[in-house]
C-alpha positions in Angstrom: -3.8 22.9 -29.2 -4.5 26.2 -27.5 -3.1 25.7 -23.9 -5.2 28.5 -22.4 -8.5 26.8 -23.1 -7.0 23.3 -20.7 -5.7 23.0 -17.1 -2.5 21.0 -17.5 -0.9 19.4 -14.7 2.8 17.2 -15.0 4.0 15.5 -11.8 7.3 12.9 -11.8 7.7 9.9 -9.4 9.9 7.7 -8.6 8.5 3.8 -7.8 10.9 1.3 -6.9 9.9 -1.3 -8.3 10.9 -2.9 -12.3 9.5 -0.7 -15.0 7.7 -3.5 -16.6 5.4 -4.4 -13.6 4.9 -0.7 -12.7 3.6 -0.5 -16.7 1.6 -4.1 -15.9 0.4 -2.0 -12.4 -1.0 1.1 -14.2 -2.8 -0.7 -17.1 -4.6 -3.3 -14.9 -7.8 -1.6 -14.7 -9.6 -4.9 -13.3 -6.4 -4.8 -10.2 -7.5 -1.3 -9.8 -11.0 -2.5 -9.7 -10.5 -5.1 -7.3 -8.1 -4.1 -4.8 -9.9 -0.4 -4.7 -6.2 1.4 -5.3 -7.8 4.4 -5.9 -10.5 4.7 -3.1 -11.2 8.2 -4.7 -12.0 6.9 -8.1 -14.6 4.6 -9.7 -13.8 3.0 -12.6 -15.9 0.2 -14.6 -14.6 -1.7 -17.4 -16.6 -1.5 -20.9 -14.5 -3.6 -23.2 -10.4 -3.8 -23.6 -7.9 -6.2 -25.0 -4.5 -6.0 -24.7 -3.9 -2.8 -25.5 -7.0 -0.5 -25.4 -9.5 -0.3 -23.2 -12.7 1.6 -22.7 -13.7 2.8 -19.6 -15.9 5.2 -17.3 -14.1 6.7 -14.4 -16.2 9.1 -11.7 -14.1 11.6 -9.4 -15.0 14.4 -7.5 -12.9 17.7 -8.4 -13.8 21.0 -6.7 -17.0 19.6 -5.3 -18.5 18.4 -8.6 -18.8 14.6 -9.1 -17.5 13.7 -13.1 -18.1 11.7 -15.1 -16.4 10.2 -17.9 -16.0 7.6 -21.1 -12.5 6.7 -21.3 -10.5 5.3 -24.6 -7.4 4.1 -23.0 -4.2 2.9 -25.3 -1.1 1.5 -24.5 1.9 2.2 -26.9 4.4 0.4 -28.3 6.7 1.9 -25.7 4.5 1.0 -22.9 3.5 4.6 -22.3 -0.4 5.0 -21.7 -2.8 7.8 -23.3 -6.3 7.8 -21.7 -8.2 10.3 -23.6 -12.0 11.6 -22.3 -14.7 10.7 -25.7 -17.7 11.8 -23.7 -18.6 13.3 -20.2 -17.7 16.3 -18.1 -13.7 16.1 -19.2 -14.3 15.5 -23.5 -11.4 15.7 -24.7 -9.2 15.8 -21.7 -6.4 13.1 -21.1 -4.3 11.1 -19.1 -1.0 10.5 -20.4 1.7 8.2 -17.9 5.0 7.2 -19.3 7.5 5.2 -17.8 11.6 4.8 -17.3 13.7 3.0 -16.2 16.0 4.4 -12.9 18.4 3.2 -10.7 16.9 0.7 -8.9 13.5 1.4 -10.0 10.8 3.6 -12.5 10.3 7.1 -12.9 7.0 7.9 -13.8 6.0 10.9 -15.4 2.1 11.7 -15.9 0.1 14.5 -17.6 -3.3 15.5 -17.0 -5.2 18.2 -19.2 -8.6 18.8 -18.7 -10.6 21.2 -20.8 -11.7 24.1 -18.8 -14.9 25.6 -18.5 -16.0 28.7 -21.2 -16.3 32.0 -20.1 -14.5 31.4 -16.6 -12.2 28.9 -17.6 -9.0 31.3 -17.2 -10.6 32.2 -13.6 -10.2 28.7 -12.3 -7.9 27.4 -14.2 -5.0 28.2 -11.3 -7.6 26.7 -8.6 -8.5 23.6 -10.5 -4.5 23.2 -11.6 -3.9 23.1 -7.8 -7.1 20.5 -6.8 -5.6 18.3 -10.0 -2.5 18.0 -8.7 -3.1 17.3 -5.0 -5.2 14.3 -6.1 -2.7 13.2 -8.6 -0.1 13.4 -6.0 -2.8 11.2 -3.9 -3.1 8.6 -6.8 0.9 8.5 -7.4 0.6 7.4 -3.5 -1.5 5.4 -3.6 -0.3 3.1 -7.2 3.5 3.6 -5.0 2.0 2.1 -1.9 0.1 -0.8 -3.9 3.4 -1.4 -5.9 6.6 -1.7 -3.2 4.1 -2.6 -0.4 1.1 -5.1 -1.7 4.1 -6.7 -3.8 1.8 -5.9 -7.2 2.8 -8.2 -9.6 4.8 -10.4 -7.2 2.0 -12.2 -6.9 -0.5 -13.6 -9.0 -4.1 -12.1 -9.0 -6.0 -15.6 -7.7 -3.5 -15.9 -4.6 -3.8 -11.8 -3.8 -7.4 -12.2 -3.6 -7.5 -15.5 -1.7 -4.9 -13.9 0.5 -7.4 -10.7 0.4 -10.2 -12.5 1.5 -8.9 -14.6 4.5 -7.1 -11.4 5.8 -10.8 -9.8 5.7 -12.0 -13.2 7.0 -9.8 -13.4 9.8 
């Protein structure tokens, strides 16, 4: 693959937390849904099973709101690859793999998005840097709903009863 015609981002964090429920916490798009994770993000589910998924995600990057048709798998190693099959990113993709550390996960995510023809090596370096802060945003974000929410520590009915009388009260 010709690495000039992407933007490509890697960022590395550390989640304490066991690698199996921050794997669990990343592939639970209906969580995501639900609890709002990502306030940036919409996602809506179009089908999935245990491991795939389809999936349209909307995000605003350098102004522009995008859209895009997500087929998401999980590997036999519990990584995940979310690859674009039609919108503004085609044939961009997410990858997120995990491993175990001391007490907790390192995760380690890749984002490549196809960049634009003509300009694309203009804003490539601008559009590296906007992908990054919001990853950086999202890794917060997933961190924060992992070792503070408690996700899995809990199961999904009692979080959103617990949800709903805190919103109540």
């Amino acid at each position: 693959m010709d690495q000039r015609r992407f933007a490509e981002v890697r960022q590395s964090m550390f989640v304490d937390a066991p690698p199996e429920n921050v794997r669990r916490q990343f592939a639970d798009l209906d969580h995501h849904i639900r609890t709002n994770v990502h306030p940036k993000l919409t996602f809506k589910v179009l089908a999935q099973s245990e491991f795939q998924a389809r999936y349209i995600q909307e995000v605003t990057l350098l102004g522009l709101r995008q859209r895009d048709v997500f087929e998401r798998h999980i590997l036999p190693d519990g990584s995940i690859h979310d690859k674009s099959v039609d919108g503004f990113n085609k044939g961009g993709e997410l990858r997120v793999e995990f491993a175990p550390e001391r007490t907790g996960t390192r995760v380690q995510i890749l984002v490549r998005l196809p960049l634009p023809p003509v300009i694309g090596r203009l804003v490539r370096p601008l559009l590296e840097k906007q992908i990054r802060r919001e990853v950086v945003a999202a890794f917060a974000e997933d961190k924060y709903d992992l070792e503070v929410r408690g996700y899995p520590g809990r199961s999904s009915a009692r979080a959103d009863s617990e949800l709903t009388n805190d919103e109540a009260g």
